[in-house]
N, C-alpha and C positions, 0 to 999 in steps of 0.2 A: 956718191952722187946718184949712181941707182936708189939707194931706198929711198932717197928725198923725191924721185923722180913716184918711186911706188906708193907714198906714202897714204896719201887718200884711201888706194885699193887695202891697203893692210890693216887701217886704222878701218873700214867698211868689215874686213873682215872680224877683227877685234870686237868692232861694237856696230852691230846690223842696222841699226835706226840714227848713225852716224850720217848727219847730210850736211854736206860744205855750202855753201851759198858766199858768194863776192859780191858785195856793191861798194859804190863809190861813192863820197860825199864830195862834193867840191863847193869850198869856202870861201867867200867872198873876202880876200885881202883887203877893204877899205872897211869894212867892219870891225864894231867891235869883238873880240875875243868871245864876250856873254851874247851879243847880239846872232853870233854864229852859233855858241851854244844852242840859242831858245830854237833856231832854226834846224840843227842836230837831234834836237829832241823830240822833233816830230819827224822827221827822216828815221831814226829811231823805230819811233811808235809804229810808221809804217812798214818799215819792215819786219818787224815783229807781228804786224798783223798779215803780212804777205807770206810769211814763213811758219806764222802757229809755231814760232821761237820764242819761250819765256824771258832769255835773255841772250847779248849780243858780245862778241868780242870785236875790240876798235884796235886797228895797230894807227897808231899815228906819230910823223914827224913834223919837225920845223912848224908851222903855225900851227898846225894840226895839235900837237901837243899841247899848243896853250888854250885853243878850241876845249881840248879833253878836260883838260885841268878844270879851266870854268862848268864846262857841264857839270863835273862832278860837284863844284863848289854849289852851282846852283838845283842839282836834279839827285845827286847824292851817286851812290852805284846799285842800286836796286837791280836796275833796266842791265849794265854792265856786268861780263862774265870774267873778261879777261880785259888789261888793257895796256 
């Protein structure tokens, strides 16, 4: 549990220009799937322009995964690091 607890600082040490950043999407449940997408994908774009991040990693469950899945279907994984 400690090194999960240290990991940031060791992975900072590892790789110097390592920078973590968290945001949060929140999806509109009476949407559709693609309709969340399009709106993902400029959440997206913004934060890559907030962060001078080429690209992003998304963890997503439960709708979120079907959110992911569409984006990809429609915006490809260019923008996507990990997902």
């Amino acid at each position: 549990m400690r090194l999960l607890l240290r990991l940031p600082s060791i992975l900072w040490c590892l790789f110097p220009d390592f920078v973590m950043h968290s945001y949060y999407f929140g999806s509109d449940w009476r949407l559709d799937p693609f309709d969340n997408a399009a709106i993902l994908y400029d959440y997206i774009t913004d934060v890559k322009a907030a962060t001078g991040a080429k690209q992003v990693n998304i963890v997503a469950r439960c709708e979120g995964a079907n959110i992911a899945a569409a984006y990809l279907a429609q915006y490809g994984n260019d923008d996507i690091r990990c997902l």
